[in-house]
Chimera marker file (.cmm) of the C-alpha trace (Angstrom):
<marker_set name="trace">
<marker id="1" x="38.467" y="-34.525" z="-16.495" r="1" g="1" b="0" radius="0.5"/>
<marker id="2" x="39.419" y="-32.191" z="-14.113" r="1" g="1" b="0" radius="0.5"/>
<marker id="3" x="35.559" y="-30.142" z="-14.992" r="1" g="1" b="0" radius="0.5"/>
<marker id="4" x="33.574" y="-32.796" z="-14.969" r="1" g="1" b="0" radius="0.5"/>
<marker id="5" x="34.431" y="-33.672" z="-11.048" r="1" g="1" b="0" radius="0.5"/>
<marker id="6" x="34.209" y="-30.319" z="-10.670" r="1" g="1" b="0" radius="0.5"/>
<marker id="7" x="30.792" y="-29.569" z="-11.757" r="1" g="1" b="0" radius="0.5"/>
<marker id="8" x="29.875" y="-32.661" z="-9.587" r="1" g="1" b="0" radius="0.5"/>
<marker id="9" x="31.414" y="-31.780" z="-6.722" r="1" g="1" b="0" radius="0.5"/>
<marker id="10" x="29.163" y="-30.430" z="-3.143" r="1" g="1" b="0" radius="0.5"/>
<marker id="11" x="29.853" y="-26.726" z="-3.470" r="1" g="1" b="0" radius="0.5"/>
<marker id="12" x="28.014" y="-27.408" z="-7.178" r="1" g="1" b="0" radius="0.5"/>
<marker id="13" x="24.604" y="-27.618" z="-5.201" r="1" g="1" b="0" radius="0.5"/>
<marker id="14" x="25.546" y="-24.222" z="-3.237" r="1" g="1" b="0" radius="0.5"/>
<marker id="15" x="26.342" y="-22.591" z="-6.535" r="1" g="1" b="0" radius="0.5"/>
<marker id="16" x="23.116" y="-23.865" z="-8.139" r="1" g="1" b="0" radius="0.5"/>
<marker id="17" x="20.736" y="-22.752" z="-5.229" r="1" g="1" b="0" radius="0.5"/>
<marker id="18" x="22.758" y="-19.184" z="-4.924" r="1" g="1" b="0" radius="0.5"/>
<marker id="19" x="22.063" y="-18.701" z="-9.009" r="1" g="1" b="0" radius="0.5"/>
<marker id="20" x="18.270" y="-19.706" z="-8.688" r="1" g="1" b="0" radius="0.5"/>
<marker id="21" x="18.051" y="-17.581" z="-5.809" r="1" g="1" b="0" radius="0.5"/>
<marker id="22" x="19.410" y="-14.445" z="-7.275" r="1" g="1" b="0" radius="0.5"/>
<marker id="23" x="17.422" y="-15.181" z="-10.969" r="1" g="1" b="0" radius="0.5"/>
<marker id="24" x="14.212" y="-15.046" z="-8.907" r="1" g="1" b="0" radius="0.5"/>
<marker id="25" x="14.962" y="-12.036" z="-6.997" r="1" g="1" b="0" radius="0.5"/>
<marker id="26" x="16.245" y="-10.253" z="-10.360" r="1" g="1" b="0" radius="0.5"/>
<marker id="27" x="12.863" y="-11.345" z="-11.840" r="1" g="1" b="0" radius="0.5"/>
<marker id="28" x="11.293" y="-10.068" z="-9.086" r="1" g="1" b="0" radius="0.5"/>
<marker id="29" x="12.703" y="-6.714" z="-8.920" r="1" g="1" b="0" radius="0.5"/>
<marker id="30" x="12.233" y="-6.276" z="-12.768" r="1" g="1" b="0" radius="0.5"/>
<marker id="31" x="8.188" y="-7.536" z="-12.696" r="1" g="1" b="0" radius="0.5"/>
<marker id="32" x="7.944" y="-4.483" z="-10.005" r="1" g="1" b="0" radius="0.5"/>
<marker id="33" x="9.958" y="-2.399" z="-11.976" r="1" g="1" b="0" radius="0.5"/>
<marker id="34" x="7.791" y="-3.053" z="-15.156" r="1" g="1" b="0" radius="0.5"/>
<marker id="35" x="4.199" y="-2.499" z="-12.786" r="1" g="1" b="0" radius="0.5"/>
<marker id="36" x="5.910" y="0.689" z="-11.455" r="1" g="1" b="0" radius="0.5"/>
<marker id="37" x="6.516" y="2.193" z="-15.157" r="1" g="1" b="0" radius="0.5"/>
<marker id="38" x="3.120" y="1.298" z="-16.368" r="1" g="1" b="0" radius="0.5"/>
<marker id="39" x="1.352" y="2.237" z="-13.769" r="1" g="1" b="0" radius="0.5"/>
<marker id="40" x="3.623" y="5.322" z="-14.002" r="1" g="1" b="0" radius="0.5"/>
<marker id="41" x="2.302" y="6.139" z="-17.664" r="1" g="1" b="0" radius="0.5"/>
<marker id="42" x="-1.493" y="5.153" z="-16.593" r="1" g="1" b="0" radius="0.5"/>
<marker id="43" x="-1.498" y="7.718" z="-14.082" r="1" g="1" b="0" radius="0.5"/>
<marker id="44" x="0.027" y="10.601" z="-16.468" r="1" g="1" b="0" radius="0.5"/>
<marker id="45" x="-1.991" y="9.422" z="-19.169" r="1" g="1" b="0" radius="0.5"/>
<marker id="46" x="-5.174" y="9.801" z="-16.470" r="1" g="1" b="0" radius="0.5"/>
<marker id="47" x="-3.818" y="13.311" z="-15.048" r="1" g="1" b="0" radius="0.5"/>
<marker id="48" x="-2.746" y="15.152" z="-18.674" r="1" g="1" b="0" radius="0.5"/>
<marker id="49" x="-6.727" y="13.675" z="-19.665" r="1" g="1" b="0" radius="0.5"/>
<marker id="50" x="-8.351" y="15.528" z="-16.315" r="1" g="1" b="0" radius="0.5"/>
<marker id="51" x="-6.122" y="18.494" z="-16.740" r="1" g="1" b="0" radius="0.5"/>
<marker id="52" x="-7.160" y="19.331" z="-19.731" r="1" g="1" b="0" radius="0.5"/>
<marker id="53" x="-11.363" y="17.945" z="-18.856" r="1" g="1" b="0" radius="0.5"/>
<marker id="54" x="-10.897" y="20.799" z="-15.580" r="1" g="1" b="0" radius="0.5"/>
<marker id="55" x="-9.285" y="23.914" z="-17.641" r="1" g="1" b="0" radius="0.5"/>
<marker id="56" x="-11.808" y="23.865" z="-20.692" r="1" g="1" b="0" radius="0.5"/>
<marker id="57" x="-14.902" y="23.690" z="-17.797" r="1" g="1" b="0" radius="0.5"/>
<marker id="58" x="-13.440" y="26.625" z="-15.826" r="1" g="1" b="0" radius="0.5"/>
<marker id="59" x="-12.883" y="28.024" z="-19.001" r="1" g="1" b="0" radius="0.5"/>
<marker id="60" x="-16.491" y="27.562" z="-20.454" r="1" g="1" b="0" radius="0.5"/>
<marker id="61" x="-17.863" y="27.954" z="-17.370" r="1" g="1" b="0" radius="0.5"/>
<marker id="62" x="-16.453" y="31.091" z="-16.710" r="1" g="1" b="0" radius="0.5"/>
<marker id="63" x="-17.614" y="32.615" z="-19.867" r="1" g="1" b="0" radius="0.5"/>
<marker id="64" x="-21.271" y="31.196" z="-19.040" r="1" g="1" b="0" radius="0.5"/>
<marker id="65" x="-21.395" y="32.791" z="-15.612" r="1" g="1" b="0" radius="0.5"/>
<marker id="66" x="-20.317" y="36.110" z="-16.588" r="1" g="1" b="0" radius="0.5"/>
<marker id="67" x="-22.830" y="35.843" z="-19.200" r="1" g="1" b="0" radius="0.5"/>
<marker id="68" x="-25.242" y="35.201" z="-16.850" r="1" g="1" b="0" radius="0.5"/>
<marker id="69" x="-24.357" y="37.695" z="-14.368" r="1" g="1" b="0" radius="0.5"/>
<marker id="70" x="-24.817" y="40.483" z="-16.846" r="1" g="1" b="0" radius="0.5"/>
<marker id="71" x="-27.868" y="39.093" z="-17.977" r="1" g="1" b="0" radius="0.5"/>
<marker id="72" x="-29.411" y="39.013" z="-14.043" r="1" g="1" b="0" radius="0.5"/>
<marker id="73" x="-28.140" y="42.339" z="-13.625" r="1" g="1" b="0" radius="0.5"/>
<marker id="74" x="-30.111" y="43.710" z="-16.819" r="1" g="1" b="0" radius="0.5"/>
<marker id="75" x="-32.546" y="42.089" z="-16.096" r="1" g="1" b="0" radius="0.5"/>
<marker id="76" x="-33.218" y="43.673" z="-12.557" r="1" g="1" b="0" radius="0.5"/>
<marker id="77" x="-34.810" y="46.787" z="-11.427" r="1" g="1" b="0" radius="0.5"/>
<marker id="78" x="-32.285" y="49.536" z="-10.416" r="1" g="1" b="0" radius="0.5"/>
<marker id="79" x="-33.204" y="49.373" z="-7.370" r="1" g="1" b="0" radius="0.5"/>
<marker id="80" x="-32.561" y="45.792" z="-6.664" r="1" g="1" b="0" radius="0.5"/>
<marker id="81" x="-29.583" y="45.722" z="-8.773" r="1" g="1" b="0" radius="0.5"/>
<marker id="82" x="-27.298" y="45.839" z="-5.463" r="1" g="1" b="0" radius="0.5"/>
<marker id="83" x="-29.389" y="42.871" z="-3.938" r="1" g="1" b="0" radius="0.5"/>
<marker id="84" x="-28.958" y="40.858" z="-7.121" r="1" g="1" b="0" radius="0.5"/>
<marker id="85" x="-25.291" y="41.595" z="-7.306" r="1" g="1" b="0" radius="0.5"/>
<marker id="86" x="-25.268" y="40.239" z="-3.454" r="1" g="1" b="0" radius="0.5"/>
<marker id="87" x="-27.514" y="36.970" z="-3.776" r="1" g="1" b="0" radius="0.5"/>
<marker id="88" x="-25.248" y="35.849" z="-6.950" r="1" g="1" b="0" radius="0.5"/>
<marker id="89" x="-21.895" y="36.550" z="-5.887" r="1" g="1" b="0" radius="0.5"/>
<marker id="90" x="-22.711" y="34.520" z="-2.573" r="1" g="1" b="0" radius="0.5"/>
<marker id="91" x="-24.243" y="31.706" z="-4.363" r="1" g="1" b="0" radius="0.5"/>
<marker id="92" x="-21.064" y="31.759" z="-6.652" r="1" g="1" b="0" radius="0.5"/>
<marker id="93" x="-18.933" y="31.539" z="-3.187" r="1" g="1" b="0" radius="0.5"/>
<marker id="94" x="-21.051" y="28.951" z="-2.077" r="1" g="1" b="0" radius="0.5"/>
<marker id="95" x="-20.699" y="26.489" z="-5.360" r="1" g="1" b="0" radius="0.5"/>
<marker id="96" x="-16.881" y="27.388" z="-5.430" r="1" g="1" b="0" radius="0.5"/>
<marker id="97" x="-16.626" y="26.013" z="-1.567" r="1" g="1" b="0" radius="0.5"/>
<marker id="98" x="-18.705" y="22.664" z="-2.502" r="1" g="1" b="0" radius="0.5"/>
<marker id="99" x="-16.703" y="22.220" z="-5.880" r="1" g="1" b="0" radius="0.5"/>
<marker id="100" x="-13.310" y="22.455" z="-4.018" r="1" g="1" b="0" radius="0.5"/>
<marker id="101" x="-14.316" y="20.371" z="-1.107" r="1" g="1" b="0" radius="0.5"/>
<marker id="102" x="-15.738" y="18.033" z="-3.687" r="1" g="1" b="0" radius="0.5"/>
<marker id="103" x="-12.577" y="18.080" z="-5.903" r="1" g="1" b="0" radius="0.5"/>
<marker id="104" x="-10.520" y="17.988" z="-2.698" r="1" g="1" b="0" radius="0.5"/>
<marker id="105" x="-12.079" y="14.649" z="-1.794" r="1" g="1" b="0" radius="0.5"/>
<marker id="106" x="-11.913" y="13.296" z="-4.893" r="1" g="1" b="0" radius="0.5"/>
<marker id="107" x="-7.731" y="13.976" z="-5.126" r="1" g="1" b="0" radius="0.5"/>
<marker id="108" x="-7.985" y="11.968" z="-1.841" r="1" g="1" b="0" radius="0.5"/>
<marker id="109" x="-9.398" y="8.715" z="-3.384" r="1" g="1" b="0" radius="0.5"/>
<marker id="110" x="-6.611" y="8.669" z="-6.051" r="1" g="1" b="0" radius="0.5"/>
<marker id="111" x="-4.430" y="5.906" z="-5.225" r="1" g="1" b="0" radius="0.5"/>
<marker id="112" x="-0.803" y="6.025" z="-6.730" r="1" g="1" b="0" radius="0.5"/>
<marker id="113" x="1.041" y="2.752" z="-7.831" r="1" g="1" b="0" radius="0.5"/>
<marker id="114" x="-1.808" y="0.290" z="-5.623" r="1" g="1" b="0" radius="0.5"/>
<marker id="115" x="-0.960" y="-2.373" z="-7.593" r="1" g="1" b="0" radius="0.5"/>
<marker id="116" x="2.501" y="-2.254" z="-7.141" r="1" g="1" b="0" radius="0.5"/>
<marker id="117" x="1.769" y="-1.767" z="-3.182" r="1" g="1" b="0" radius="0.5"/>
<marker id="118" x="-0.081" y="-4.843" z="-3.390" r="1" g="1" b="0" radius="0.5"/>
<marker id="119" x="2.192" y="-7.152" z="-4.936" r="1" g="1" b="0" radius="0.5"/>
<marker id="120" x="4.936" y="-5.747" z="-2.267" r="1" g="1" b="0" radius="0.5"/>
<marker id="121" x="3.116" y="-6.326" z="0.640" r="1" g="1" b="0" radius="0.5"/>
<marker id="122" x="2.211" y="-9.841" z="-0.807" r="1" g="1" b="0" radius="0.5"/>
<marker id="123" x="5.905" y="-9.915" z="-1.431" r="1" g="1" b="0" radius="0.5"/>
<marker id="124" x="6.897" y="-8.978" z="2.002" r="1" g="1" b="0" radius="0.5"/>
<marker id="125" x="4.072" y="-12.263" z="3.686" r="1" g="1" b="0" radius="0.5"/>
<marker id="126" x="5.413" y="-14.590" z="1.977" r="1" g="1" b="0" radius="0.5"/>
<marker id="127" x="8.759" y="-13.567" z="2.600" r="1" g="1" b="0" radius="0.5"/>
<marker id="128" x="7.409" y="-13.251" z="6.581" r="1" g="1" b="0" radius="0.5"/>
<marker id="129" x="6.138" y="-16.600" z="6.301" r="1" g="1" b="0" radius="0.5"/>
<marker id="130" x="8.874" y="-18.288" z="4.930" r="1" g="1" b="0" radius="0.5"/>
<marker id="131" x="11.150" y="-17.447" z="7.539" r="1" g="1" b="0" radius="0.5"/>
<marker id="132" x="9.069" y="-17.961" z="10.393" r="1" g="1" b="0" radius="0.5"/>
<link id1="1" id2="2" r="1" g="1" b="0" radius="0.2"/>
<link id1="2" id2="3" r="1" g="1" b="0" radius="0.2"/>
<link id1="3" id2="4" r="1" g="1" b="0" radius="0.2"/>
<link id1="4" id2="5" r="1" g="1" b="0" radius="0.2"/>
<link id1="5" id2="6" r="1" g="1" b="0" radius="0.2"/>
<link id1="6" id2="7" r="1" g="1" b="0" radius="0.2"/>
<link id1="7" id2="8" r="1" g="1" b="0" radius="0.2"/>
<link id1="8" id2="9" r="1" g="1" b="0" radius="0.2"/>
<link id1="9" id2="10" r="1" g="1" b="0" radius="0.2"/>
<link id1="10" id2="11" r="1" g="1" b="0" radius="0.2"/>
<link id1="11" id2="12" r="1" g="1" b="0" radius="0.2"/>
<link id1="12" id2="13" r="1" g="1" b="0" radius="0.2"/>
<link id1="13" id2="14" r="1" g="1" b="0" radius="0.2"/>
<link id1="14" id2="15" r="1" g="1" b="0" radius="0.2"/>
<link id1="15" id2="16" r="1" g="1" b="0" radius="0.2"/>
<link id1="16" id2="17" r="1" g="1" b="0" radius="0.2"/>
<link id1="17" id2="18" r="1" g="1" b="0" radius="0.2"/>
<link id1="18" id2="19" r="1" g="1" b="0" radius="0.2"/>
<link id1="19" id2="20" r="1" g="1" b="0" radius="0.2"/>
<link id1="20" id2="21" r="1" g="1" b="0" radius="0.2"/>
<link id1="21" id2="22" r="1" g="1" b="0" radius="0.2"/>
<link id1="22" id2="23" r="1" g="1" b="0" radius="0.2"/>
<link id1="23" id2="24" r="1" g="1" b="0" radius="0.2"/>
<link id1="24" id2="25" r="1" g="1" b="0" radius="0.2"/>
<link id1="25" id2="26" r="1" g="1" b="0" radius="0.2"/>
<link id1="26" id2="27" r="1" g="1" b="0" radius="0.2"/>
<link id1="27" id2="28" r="1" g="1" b="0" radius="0.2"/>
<link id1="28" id2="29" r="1" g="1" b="0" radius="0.2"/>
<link id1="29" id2="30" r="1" g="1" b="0" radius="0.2"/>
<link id1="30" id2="31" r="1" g="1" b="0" radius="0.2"/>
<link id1="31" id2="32" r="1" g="1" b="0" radius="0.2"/>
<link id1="32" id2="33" r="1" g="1" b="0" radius="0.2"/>
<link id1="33" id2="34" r="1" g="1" b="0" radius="0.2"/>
<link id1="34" id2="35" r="1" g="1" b="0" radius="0.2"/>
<link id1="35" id2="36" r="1" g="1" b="0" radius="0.2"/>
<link id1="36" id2="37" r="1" g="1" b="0" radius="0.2"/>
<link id1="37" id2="38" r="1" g="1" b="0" radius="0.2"/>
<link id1="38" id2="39" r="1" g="1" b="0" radius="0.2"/>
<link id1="39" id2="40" r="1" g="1" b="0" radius="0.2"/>
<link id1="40" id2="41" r="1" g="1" b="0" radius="0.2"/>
<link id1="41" id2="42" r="1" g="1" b="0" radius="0.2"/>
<link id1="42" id2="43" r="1" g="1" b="0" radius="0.2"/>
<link id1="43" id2="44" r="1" g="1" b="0" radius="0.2"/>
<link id1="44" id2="45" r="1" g="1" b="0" radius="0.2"/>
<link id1="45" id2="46" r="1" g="1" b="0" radius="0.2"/>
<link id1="46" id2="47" r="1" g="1" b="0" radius="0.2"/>
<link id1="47" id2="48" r="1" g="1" b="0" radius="0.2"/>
<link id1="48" id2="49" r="1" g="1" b="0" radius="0.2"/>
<link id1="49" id2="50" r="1" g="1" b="0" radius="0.2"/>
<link id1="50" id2="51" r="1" g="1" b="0" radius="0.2"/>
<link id1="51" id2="52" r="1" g="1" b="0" radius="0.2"/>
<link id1="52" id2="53" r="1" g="1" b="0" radius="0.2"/>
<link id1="53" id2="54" r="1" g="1" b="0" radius="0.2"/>
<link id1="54" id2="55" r="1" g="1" b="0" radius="0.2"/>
<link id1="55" id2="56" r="1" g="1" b="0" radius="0.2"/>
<link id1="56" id2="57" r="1" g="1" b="0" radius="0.2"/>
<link id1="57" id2="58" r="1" g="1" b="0" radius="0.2"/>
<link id1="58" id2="59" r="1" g="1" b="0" radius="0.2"/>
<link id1="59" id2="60" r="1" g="1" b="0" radius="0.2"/>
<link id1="60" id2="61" r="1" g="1" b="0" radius="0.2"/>
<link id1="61" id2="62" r="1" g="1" b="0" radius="0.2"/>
<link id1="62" id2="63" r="1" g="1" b="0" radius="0.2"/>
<link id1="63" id2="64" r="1" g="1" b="0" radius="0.2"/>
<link id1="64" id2="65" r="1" g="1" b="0" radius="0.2"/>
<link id1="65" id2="66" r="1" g="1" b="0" radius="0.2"/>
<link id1="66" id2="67" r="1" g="1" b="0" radius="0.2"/>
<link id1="67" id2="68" r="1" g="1" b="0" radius="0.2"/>
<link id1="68" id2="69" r="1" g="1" b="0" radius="0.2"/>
<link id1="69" id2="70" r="1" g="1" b="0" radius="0.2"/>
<link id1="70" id2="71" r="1" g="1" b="0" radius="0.2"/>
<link id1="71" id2="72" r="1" g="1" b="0" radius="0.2"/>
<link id1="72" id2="73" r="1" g="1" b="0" radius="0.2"/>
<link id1="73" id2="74" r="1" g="1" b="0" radius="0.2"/>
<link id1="74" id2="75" r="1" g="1" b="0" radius="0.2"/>
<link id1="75" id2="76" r="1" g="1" b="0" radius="0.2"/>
<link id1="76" id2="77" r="1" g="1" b="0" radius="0.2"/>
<link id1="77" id2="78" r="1" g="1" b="0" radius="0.2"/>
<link id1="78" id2="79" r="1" g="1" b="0" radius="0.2"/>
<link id1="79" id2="80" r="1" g="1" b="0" radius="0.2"/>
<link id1="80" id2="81" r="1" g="1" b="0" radius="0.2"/>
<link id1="81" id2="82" r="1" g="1" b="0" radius="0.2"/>
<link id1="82" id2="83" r="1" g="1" b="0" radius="0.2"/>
<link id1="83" id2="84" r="1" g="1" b="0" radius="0.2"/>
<link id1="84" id2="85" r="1" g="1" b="0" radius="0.2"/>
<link id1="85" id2="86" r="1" g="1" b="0" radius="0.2"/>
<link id1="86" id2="87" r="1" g="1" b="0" radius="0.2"/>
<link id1="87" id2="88" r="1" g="1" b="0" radius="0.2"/>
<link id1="88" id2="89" r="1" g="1" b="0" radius="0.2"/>
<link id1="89" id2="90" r="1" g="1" b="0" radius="0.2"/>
<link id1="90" id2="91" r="1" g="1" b="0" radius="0.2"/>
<link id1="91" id2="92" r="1" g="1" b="0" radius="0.2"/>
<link id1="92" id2="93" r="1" g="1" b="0" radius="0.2"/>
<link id1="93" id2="94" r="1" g="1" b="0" radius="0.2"/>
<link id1="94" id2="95" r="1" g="1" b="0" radius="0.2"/>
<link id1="95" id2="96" r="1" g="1" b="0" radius="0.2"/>
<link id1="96" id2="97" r="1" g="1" b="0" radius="0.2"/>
<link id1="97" id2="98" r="1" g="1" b="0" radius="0.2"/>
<link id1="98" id2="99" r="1" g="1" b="0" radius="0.2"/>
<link id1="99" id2="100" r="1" g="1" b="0" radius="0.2"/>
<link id1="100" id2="101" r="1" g="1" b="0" radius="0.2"/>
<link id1="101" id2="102" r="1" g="1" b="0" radius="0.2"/>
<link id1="102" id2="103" r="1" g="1" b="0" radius="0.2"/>
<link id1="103" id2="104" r="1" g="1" b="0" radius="0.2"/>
<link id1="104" id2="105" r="1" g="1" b="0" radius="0.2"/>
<link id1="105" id2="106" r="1" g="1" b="0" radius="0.2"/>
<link id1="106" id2="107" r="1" g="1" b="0" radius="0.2"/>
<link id1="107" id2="108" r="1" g="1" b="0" radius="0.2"/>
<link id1="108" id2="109" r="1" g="1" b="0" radius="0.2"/>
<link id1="109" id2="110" r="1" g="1" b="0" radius="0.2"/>
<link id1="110" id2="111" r="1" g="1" b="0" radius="0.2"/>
<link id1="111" id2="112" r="1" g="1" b="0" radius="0.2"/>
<link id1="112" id2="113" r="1" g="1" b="0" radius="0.2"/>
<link id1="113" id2="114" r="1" g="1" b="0" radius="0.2"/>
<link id1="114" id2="115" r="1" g="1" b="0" radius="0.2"/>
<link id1="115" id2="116" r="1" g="1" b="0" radius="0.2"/>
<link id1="116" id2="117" r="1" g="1" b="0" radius="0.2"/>
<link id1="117" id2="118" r="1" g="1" b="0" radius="0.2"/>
<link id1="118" id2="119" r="1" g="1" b="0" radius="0.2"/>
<link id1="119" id2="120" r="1" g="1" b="0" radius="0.2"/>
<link id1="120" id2="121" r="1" g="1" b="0" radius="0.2"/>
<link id1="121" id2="122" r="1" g="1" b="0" radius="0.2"/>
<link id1="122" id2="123" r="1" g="1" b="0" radius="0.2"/>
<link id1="123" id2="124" r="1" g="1" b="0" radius="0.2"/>
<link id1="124" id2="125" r="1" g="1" b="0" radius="0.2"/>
<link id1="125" id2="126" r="1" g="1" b="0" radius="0.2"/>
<link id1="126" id2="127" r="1" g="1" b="0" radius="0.2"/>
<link id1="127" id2="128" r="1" g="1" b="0" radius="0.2"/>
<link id1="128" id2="129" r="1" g="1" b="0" radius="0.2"/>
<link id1="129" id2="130" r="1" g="1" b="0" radius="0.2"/>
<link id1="130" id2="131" r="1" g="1" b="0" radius="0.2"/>
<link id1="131" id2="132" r="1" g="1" b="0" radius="0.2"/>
</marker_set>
């Protein structure tokens, strides 16, 4: 008997609203937590994949441009040779400055965890606007 007017009683409501208010925010934190892991493992998944893309093109295209360079310099009267050494090595300078600016850029427009950014900041409005 002594439960039931218990369980009834005003601090009951207090109890109730303190419980639903903590569930929600341990939901919360937990549907961030899960968008923060899987974003996590897209984002390794992405960077192992272009890791590996980037070392076998440096690789093959290291082996292609040393073929070519011996193949320009054979190719070349002895006389020239020097000029021809001089042209390629500063067009080779030239593509290595507009592949790093290029790549450099490109590092730049990677955005880490933006969808758990978003849902944060939408978080922290509605939060605003609820106690204003």
């Amino acid at each position: 008997m002594a439960e039931s007017q218990q369980s009834h009683g005003p601090g009951n409501g207090v109890i109730n609203i303190g419980q639903r208010i903590i569930t929600t925010l341990v939901s919360m934190v937990e549907t961030r937590v899960r968008l923060v892991v899987v974003e996590l493992e897209e984002e390794k998944a992405n960077l192992i994949q272009m890791l590996m893309m980037v070392g076998l093109t440096m690789l093959f295209t290291a082996f292609g441009l040393m073929s070519l360079m011996v193949l320009l310099i054979w190719g070349v009267d002895a006389q020239y040779r020097l000029l021809a050494l001089v042209i390629t090595t500063g067009v080779f300078f030239l593509l290595a400055l507009i592949f790093g600016l290029w790549s450099l850029h490109k590092s730049r427009q990677s955005t880490l965890l933006r969808h758990t950014r978003k849902e944060l900041e939408t978080d922290r409005k509605l939060l605003e606007d609820h106690n204003t």
